[in-house]
PDB file of the backbone (N, CA, C, O) and the ligand in Angstrom, with CONECT records:
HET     ZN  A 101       1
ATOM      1  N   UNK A   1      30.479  38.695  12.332  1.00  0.00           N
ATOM      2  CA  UNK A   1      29.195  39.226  12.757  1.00  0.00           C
ATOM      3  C   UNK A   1      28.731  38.465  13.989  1.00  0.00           C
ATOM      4  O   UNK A   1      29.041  37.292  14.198  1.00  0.00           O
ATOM      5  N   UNK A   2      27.947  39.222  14.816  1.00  0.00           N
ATOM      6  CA  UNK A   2      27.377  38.893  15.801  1.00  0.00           C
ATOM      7  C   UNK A   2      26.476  37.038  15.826  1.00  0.00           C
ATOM      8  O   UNK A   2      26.017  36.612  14.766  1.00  0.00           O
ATOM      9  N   UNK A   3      26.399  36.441  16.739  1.00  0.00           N
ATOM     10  CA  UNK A   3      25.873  35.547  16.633  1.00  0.00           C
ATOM     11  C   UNK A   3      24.164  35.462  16.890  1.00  0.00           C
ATOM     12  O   UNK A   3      23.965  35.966  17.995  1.00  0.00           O
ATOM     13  N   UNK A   4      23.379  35.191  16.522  1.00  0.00           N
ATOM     14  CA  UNK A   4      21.699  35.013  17.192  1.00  0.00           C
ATOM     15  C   UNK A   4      21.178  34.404  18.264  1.00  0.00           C
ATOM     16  O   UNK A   4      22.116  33.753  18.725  1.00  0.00           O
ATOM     17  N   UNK A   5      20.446  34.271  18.780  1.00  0.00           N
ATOM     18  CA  UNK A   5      20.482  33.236  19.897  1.00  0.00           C
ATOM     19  C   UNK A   5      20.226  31.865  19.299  1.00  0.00           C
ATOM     20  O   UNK A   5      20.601  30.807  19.805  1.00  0.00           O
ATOM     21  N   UNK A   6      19.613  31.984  18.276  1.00  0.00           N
ATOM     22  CA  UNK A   6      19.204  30.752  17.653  1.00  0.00           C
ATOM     23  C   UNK A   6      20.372  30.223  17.142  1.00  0.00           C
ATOM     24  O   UNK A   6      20.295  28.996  17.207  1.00  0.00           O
ATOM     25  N   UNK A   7      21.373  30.570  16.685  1.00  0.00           N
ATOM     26  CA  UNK A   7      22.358  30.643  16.157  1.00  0.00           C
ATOM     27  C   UNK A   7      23.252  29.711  17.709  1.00  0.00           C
ATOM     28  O   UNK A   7      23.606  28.551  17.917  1.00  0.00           O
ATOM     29  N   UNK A   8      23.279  30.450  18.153  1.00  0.00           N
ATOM     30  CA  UNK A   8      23.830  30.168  19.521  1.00  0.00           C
ATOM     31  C   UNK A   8      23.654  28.698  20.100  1.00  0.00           C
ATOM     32  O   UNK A   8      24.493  27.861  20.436  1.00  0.00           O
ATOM     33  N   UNK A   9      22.129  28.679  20.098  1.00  0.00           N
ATOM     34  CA  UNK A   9      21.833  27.576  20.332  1.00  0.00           C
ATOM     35  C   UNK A   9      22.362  26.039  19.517  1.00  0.00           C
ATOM     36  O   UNK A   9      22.837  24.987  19.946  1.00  0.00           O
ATOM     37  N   UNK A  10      22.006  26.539  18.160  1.00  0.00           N
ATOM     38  CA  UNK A  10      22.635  25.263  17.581  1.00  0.00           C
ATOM     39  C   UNK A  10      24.258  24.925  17.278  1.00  0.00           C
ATOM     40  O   UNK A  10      24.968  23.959  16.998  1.00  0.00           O
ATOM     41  N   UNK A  11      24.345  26.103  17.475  1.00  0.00           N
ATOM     42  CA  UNK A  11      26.212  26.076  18.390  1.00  0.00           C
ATOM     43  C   UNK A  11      26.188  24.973  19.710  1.00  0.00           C
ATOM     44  O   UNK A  11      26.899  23.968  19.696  1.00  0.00           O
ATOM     45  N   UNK A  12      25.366  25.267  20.732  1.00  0.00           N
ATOM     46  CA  UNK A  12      25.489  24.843  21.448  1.00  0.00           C
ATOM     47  C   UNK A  12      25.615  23.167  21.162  1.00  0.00           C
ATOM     48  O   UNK A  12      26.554  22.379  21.277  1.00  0.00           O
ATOM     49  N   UNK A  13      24.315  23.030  20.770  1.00  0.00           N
ATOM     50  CA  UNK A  13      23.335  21.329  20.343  1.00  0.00           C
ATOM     51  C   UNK A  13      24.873  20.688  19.465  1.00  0.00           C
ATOM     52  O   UNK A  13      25.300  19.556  19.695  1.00  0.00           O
ATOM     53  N   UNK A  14      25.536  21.636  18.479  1.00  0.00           N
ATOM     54  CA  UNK A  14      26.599  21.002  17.857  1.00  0.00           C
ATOM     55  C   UNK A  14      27.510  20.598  19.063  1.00  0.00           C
ATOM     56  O   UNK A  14      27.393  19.529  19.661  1.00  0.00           O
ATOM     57  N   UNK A  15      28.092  21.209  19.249  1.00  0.00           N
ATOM     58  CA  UNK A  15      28.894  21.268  20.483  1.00  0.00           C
ATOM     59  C   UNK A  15      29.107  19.682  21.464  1.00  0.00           C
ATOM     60  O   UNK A  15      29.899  18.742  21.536  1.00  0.00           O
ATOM     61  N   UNK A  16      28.046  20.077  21.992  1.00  0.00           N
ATOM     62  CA  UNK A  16      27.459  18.884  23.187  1.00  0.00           C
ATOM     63  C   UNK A  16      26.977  17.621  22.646  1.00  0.00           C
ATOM     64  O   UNK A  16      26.446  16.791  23.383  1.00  0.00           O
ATOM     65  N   UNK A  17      27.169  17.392  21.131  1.00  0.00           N
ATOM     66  CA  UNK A  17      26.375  16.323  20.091  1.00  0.00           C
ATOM     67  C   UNK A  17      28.137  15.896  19.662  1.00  0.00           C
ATOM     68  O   UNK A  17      28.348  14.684  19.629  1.00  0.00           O
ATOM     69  N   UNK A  18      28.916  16.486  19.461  1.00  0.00           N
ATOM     70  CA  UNK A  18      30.225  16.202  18.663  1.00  0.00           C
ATOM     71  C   UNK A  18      31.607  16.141  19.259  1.00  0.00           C
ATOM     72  O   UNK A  18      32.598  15.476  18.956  1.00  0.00           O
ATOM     73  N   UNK A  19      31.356  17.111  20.279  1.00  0.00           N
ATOM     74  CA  UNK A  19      32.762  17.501  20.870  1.00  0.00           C
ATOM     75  C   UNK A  19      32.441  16.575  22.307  1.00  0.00           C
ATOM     76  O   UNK A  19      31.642  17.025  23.127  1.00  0.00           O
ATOM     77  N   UNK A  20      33.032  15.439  22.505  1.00  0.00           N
ATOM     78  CA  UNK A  20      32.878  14.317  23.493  1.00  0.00           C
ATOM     79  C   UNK A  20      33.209  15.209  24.981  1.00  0.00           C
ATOM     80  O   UNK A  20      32.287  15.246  25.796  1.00  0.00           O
ATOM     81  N   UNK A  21      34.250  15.775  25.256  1.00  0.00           N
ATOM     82  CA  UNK A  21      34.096  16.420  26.890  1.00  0.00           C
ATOM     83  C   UNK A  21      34.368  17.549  26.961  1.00  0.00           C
ATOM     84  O   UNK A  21      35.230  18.141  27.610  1.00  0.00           O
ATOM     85  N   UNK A  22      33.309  18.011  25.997  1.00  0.00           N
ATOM     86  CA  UNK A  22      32.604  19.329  26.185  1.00  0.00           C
ATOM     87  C   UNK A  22      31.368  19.953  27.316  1.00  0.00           C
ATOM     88  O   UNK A  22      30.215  19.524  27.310  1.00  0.00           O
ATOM     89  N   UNK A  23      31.768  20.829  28.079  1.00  0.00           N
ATOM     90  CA  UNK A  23      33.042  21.393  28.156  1.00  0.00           C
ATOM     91  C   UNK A  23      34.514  21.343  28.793  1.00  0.00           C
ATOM     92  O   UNK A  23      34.851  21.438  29.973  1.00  0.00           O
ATOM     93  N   UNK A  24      35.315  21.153  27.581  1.00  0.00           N
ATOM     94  CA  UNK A  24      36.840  21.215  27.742  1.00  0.00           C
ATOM     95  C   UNK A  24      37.567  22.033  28.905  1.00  0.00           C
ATOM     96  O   UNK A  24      37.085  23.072  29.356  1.00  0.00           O
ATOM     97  N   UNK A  25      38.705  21.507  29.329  1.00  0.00           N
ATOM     98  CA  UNK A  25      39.236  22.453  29.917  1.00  0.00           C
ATOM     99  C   UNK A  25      39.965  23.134  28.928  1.00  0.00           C
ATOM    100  O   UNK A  25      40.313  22.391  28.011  1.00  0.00           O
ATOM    101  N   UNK A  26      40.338  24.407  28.807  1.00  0.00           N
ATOM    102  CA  UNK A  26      41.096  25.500  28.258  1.00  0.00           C
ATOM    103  C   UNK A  26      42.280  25.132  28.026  1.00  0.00           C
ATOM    104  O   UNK A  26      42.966  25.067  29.046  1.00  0.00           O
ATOM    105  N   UNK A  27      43.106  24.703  26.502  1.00  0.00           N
ATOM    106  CA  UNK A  27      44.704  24.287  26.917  1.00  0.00           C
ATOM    107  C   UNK A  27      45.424  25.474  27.323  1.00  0.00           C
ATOM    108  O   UNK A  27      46.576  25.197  27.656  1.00  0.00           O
ATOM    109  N   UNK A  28      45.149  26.653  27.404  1.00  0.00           N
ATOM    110  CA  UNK A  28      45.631  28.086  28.232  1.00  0.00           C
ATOM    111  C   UNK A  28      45.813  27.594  29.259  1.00  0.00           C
ATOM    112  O   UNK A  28      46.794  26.987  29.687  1.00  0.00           O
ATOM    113  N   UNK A  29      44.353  27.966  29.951  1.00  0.00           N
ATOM    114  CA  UNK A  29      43.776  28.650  31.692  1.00  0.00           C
ATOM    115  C   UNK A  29      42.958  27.236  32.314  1.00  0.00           C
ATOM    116  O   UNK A  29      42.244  27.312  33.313  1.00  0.00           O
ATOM    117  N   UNK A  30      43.134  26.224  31.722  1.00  0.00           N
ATOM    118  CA  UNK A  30      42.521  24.912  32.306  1.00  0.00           C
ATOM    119  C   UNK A  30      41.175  25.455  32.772  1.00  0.00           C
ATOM    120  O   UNK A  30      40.886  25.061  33.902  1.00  0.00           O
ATOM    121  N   UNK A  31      40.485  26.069  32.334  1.00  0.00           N
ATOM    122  CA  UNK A  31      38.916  26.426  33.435  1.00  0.00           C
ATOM    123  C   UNK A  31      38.152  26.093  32.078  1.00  0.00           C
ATOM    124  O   UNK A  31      38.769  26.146  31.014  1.00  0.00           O
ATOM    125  N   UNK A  32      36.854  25.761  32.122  1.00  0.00           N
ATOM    126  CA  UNK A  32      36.314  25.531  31.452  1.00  0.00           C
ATOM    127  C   UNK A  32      35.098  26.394  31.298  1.00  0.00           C
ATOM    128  O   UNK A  32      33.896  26.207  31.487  1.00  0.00           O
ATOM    129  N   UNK A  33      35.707  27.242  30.956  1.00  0.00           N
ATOM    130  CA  UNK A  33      34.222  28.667  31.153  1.00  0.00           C
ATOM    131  C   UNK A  33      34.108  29.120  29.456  1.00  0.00           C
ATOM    132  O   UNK A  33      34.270  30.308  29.179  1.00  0.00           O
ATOM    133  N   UNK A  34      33.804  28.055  28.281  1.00  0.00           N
ATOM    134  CA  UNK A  34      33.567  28.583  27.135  1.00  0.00           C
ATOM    135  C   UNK A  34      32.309  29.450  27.114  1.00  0.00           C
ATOM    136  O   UNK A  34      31.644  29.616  28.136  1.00  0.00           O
ATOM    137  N   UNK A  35      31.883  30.186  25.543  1.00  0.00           N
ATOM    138  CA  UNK A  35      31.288  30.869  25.093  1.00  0.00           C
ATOM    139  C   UNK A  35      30.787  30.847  23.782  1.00  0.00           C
ATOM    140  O   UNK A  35      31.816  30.534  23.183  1.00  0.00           O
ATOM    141  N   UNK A  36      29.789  30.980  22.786  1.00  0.00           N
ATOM    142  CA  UNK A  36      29.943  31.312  21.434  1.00  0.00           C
ATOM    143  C   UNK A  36      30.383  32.905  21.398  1.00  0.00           C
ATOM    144  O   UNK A  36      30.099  33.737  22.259  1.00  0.00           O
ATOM    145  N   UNK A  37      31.088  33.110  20.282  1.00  0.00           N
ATOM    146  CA  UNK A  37      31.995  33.853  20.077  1.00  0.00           C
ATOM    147  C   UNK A  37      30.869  34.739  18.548  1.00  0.00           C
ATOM    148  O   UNK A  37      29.688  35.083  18.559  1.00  0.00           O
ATOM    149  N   UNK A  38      31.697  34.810  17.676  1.00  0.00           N
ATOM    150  CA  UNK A  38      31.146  35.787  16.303  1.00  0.00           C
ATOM    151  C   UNK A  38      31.254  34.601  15.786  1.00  0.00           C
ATOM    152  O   UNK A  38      31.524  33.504  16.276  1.00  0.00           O
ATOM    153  N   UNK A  39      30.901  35.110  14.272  1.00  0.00           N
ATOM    154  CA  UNK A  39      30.636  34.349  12.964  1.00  0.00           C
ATOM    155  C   UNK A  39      31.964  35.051  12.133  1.00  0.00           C
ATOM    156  O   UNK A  39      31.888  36.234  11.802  1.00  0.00           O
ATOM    157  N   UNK A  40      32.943  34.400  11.883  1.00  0.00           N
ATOM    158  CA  UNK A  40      33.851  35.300  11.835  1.00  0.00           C
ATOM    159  C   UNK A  40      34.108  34.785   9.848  1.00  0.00           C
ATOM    160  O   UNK A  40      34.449  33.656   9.495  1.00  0.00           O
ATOM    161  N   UNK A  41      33.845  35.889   8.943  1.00  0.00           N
ATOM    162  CA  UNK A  41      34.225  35.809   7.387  1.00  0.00           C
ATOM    163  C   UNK A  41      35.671  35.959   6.666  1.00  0.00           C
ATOM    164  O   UNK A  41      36.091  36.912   6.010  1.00  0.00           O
ATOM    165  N   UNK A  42      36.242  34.851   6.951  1.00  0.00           N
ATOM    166  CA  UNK A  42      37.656  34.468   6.655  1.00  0.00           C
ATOM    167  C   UNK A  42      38.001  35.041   5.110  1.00  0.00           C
ATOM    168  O   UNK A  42      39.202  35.159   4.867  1.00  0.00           O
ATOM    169  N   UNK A  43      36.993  35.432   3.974  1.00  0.00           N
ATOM    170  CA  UNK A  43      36.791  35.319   2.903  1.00  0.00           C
ATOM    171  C   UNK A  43      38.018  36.562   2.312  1.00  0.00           C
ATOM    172  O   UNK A  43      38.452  36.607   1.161  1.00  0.00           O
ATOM    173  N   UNK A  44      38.329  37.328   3.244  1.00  0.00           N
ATOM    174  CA  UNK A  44      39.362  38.549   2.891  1.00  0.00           C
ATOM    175  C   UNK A  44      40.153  37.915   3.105  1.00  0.00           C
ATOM    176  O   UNK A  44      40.284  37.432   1.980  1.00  0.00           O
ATOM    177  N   UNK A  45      41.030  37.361   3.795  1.00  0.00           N
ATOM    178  CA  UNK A  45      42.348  36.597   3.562  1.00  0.00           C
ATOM    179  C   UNK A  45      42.538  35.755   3.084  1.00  0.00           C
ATOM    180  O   UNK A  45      43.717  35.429   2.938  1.00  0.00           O
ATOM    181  N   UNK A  46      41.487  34.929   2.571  1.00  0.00           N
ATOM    182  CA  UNK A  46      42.007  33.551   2.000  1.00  0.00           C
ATOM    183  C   UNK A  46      41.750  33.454   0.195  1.00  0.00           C
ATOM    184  O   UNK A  46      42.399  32.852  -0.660  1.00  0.00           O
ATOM    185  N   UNK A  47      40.628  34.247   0.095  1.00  0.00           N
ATOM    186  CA  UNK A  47      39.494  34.288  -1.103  1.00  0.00           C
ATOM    187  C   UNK A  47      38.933  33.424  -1.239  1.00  0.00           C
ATOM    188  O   UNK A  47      38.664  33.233  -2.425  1.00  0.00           O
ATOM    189  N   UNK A  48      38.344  32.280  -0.185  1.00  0.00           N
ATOM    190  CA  UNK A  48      37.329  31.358  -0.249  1.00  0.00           C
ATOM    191  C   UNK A  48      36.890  31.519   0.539  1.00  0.00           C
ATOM    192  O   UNK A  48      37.519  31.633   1.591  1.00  0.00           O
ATOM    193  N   UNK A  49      35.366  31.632   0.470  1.00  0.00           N
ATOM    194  CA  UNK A  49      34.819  31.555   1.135  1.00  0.00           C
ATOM    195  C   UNK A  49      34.133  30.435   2.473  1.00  0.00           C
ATOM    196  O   UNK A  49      33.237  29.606   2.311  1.00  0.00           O
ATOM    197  N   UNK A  50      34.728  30.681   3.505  1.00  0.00           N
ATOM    198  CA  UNK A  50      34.788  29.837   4.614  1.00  0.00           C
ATOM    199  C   UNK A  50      34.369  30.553   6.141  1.00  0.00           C
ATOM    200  O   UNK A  50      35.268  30.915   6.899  1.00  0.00           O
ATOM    201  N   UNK A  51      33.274  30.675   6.416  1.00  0.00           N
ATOM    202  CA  UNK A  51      32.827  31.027   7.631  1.00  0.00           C
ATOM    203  C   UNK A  51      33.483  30.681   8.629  1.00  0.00           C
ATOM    204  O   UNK A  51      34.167  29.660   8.562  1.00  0.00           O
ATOM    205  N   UNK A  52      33.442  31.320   9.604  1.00  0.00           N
ATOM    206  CA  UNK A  52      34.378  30.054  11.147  1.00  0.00           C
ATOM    207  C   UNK A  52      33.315  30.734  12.137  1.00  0.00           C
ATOM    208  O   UNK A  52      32.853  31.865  11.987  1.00  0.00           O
ATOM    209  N   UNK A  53      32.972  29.733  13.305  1.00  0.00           N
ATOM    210  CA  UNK A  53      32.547  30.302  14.208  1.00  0.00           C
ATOM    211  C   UNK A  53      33.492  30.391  15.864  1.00  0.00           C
ATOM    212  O   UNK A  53      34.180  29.562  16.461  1.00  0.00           O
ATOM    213  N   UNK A  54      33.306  31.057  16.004  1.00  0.00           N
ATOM    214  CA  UNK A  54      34.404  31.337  17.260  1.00  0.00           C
ATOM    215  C   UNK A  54      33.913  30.456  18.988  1.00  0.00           C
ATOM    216  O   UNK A  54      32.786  30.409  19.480  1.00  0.00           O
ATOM    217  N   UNK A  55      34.631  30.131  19.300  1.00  0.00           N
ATOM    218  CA  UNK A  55      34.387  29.340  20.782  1.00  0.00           C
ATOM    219  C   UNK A  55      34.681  29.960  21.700  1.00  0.00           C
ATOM    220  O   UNK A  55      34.463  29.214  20.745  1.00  0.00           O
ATOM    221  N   UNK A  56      35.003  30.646  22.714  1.00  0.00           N
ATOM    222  CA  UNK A  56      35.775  31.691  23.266  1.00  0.00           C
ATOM    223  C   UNK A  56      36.258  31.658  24.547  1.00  0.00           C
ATOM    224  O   UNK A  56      35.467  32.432  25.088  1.00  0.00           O
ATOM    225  N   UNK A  57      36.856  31.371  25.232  1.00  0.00           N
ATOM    226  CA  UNK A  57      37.556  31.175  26.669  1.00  0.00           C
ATOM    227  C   UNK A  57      37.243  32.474  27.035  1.00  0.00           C
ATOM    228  O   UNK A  57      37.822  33.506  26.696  1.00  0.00           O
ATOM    229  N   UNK A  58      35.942  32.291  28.007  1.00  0.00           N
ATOM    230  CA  UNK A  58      35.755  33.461  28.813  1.00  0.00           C
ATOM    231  C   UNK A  58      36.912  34.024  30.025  1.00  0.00           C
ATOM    232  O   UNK A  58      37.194  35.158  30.413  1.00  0.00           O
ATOM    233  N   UNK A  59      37.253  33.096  30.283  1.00  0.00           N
ATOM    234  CA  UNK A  59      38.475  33.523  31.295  1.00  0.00           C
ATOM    235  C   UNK A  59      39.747  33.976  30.917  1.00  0.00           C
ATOM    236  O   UNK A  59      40.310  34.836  31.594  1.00  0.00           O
ATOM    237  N   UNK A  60      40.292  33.473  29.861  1.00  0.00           N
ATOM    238  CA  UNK A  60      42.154  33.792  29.449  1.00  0.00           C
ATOM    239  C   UNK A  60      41.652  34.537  27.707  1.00  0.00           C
ATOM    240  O   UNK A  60      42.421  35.208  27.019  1.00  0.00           O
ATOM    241  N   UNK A  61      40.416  34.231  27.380  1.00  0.00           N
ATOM    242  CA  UNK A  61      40.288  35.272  25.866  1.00  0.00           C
ATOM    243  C   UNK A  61      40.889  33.830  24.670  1.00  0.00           C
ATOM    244  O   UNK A  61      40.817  34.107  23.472  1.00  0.00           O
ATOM    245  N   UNK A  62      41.352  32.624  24.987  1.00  0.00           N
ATOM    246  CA  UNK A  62      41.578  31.726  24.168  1.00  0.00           C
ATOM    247  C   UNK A  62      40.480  31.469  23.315  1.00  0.00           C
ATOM    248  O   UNK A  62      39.406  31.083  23.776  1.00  0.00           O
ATOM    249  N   UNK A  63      40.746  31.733  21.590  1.00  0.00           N
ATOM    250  CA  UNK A  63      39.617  31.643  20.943  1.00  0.00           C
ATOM    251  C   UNK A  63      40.063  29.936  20.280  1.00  0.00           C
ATOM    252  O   UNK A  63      41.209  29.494  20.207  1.00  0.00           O
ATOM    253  N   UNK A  64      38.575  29.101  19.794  1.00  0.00           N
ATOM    254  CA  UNK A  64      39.207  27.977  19.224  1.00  0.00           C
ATOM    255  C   UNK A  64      37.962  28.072  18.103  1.00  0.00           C
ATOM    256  O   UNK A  64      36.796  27.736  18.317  1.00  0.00           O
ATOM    257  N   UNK A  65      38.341  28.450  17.233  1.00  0.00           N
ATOM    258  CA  UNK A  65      37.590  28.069  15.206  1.00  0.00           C
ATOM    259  C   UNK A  65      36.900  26.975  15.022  1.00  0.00           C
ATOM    260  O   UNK A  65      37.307  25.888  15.433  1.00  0.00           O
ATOM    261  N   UNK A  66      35.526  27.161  14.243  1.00  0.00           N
ATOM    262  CA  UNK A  66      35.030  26.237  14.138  1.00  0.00           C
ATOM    263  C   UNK A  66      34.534  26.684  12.471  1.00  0.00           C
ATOM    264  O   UNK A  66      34.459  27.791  11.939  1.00  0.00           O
ATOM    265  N   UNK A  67      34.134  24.752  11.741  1.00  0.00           N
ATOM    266  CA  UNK A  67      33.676  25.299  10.571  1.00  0.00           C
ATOM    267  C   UNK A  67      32.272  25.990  10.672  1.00  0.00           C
ATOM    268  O   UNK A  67      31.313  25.320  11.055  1.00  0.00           O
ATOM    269  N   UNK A  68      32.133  27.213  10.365  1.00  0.00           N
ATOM    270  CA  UNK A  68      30.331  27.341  10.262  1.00  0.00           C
ATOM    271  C   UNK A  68      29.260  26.667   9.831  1.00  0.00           C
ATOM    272  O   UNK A  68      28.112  26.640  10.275  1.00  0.00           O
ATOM    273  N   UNK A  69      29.739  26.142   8.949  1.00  0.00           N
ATOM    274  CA  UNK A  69      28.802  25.236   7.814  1.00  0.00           C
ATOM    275  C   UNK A  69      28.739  24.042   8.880  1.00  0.00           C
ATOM    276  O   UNK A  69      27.755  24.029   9.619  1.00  0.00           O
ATOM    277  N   UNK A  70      29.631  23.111   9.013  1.00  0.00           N
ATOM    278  CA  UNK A  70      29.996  22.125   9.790  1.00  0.00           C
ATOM    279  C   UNK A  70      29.066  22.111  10.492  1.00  0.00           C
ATOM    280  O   UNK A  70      28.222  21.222  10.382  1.00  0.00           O
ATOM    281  N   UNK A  71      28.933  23.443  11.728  1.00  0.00           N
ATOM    282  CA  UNK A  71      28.725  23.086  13.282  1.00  0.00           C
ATOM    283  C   UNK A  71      26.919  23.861  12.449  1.00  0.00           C
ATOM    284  O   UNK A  71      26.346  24.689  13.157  1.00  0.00           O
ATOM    285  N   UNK A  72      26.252  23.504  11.066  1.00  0.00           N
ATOM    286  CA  UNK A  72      25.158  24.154  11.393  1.00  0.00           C
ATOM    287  C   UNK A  72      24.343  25.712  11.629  1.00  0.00           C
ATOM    288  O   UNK A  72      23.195  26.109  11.829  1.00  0.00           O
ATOM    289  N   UNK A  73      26.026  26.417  11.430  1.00  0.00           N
ATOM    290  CA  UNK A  73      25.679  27.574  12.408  1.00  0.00           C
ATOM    291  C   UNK A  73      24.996  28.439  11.114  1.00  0.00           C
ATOM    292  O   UNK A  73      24.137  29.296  11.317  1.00  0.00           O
ATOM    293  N   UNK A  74      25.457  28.125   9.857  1.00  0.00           N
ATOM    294  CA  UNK A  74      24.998  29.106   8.559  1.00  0.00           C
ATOM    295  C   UNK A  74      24.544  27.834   7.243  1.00  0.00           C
ATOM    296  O   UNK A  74      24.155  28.205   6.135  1.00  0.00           O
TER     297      UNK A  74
HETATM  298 ZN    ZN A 101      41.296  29.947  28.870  1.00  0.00          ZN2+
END
């Protein structure tokens, strides 16, 4: 599901609070043009329930997973 802005935001605050040289370059496309991505419900393939939130390489489409819970986001 779509992300909120609020949502977004504390994506962000996680982000820039945890991930030391953020923003990364891309191990793809080396550019560093991330994004928040969806809220993505892993719960059909795994049967546990585990949110991920998505990071998203605006330039090459490289997605990198995050825990939801973890980063705050739910
Ligand atoms: Zn990339």
């Amino acid at each position: 599901m779509p992300m909120g802005n609020i949502q977004k935001q504390k994506f962000q605050t996680w982000l820039t609070a945890n991930v030391p040289n953020y923003p990364m370059p891309c191990t793809v496309c080396g550019r560093a043009t991330w994004d928040a991505g969806e809220i993505v419900d892993t719960s059909g393939l795994s049967g546990v329930l585990a949110p991920m939130v998505q990071l998203v390489c605006q330039t090459c489409g490289n997605v990198l997973l995050f825990d939801a819970k973890k980063t705050g986001v739910v």
